[in-house]
C-alpha positions in Angstrom: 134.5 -37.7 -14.2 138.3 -38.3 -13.0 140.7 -35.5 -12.0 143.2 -34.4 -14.8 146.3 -36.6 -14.7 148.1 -34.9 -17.3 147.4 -31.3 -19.5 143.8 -30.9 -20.9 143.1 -28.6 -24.1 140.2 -26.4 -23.3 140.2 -25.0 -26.6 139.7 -21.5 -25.2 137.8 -18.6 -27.3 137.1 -15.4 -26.2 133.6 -16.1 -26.0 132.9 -12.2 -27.1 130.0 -13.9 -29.3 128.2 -17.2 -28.9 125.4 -18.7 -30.7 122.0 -19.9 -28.7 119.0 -22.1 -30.2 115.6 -19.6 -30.7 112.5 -20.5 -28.8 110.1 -21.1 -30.9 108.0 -18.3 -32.1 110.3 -15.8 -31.0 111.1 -13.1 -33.4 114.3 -11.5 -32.5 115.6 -8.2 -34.1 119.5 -7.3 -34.0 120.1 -5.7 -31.0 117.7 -6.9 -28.6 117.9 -8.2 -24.8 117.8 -11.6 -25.2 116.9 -14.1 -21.9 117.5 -17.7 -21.5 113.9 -19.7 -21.4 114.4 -23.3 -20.5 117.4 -23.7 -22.6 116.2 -21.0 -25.5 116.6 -17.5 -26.5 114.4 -15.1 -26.6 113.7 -11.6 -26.2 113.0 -10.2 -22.8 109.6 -9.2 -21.8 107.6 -7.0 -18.8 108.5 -8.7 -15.1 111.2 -11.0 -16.9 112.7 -13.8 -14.6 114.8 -15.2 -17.0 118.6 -14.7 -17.2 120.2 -12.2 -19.5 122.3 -14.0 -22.0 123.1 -11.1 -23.9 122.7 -8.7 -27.4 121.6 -10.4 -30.7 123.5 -9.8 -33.5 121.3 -11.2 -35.7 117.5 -11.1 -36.5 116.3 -14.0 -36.8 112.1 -15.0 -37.2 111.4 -18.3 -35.5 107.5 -18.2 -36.3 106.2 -21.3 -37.3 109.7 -22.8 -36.2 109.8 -25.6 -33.1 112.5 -24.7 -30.3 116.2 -24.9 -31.5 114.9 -24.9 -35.5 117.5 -21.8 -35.6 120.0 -20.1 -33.7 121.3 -16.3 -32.8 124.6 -15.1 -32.6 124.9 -13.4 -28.6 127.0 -10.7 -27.8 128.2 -11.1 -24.9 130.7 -8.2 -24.0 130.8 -4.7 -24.2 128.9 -1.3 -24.0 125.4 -0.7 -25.5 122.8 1.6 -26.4 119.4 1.4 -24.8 116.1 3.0 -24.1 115.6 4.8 -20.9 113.8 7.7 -19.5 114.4 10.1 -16.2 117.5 8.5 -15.9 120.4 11.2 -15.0 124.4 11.8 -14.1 123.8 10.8 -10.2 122.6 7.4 -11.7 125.8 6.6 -13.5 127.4 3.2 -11.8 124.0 2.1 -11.3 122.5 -1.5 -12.0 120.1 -1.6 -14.7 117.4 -4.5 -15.6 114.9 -4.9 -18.5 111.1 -4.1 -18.7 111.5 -5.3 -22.4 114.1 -6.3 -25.3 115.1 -2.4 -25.8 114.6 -0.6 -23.0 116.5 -0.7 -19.4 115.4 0.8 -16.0 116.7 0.9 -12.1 113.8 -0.8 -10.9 114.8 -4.1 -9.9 111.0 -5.0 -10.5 111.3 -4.5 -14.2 112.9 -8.0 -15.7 116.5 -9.0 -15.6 119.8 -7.8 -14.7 121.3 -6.5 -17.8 124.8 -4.3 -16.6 125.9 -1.3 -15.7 124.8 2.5 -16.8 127.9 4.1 -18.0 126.7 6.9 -20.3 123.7 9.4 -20.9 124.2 10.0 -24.9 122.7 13.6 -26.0 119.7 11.5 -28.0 118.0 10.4 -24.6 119.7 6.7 -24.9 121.8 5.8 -22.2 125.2 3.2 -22.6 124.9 -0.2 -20.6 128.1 -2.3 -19.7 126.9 -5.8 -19.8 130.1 -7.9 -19.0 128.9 -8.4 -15.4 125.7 -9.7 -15.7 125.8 -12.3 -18.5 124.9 -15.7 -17.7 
């Protein structure tokens, strides 16, 4: 590709929600972690390598479906509630990952970088900012 010689559109959006093709067979309810699995979404699972690509918005059943059949809208901004137990007020600013597509922990062992804890909420959740650690 040539350098620019003159002004180039980029036709920016805010990118606060994008949309990603489903791997097949996933099943995907609103609000999951979703990873990025050669080029697909799907929900994250235990020991997780794959990158955090966001929240779904969506549900969406991909059974019986080949890769990229459907897509998910991904949030991709913001702070939201998870799963989590034993985590407490000195952990606040911590990095959290995911064992699973609802649930975060501070073991670095548990699946992929999902954001930072920001909040304990009275119901045993906890808030997660996940700006930082999209892909």
């Amino acid at each position: 590709m040539a350098r620019l010689s003159e002004n180039w559109d980029t036709r920016m959006s805010e990118g606060r929600v994008i949309c990603y093709p489903v791997k097949a067979d996933a099943v995907i309810y609103t609000g999951a972690i979703l990873v990025l699995d050669a080029g697909y979404v799907r929900p994250s699972g235990a020991a997780e390598t794959g990158l955090f690509v966001g929240i779904a918005a969506d549900n969406v059943d991909a059974t019986d479906h080949t890769s990229g059949d459907l897509k998910v809208r991904v949030i991709k901004t913001g702070a939201h509630n998870f799963q989590a137990t034993g985590l407490v007020a000195a952990d606040l600013g911590k990095l959290t990952y995911a064992p699973n597509d609802a649930s975060v922990s501070l073991s670095d062992t548990a699946g992929p970088e999902v954001g930072y804890l920001v909040g304990l909420n009275a119901n045993g959740t906890v808030r997660v900012r996940i700006d930082r650690s999209v892909c």
